[in-house]
C-alpha positions in Angstrom: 6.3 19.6 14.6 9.3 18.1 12.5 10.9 14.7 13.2 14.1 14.8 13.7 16.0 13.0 10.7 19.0 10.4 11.7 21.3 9.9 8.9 23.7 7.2 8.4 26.6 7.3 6.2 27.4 4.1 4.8 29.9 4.5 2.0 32.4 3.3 4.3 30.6 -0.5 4.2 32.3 -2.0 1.4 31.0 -5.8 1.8 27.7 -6.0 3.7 26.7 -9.0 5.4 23.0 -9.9 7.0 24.9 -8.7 10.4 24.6 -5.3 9.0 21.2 -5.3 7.9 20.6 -6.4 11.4 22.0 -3.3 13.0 20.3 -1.2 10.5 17.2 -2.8 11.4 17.4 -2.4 14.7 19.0 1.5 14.4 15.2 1.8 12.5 13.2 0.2 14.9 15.2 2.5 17.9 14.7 5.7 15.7 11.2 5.0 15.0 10.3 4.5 18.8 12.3 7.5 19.6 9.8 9.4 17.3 12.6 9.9 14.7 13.3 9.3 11.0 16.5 7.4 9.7 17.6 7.9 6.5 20.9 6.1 4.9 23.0 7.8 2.9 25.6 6.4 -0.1 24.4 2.9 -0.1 26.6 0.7 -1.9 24.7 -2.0 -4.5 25.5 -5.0 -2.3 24.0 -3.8 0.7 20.7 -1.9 -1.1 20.1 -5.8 -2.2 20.7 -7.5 0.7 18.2 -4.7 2.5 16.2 -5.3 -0.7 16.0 -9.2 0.1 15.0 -8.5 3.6 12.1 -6.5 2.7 13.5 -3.3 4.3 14.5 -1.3 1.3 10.9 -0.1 0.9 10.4 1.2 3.7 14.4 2.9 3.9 13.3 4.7 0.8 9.9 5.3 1.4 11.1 6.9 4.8 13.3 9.4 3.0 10.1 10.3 0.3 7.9 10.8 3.0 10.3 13.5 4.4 11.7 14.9 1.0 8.1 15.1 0.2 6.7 16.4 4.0 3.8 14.1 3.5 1.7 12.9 6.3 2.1 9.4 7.8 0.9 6.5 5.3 -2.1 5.7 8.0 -5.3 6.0 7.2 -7.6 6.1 4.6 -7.2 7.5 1.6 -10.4 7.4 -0.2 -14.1 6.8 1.0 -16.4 4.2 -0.5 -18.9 1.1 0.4 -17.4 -2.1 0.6 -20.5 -4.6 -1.3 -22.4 -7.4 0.2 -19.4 -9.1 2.4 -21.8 -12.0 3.8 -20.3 -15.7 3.0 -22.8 -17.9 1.3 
């Protein structure tokens, strides 16, 4: 089943402040819950750094990757192995 993909347009915001990363967090977190993917769409300099500075750029761009790409979710583990001897002395 695909997610459905949200995209915001934000060429129109010409000076970013941490009120907008705010409603782009929380436009995320609402999209996530809803089982959807967001995806932003001409982002301006300013506001990719102040979404870089509040850790949310990552995951933004990861987001559209994971889609461009059709990978599955980023949970779980990739590779098997032993962990060693994980007793503290």
């Amino acid at each position: 089943m695909r997610r459905i993909r949200l995209v915001v347009d934000c060429g129109c915001i010409s000076d970013p402040t941490i009120a907008t990363v705010d409603e782009i967090a929380r436009a995320k977190l609402e999209a996530s819950r809803a089982g959807c993917a967001l995806e932003l769409r001409d982002v301006c300099p300013n506001l990719l750094e102040l979404l870089d500075l509040a850790g949310l750029a990552a995951l933004l761009l990861a987001e559209r990757e994971r889609q461009a790409e059709e990978r599955e979710e980023p949970y779980g583990v990739e590779e098997e192995g032993e962990l060693g001897d994980l007793s503290v002395s």
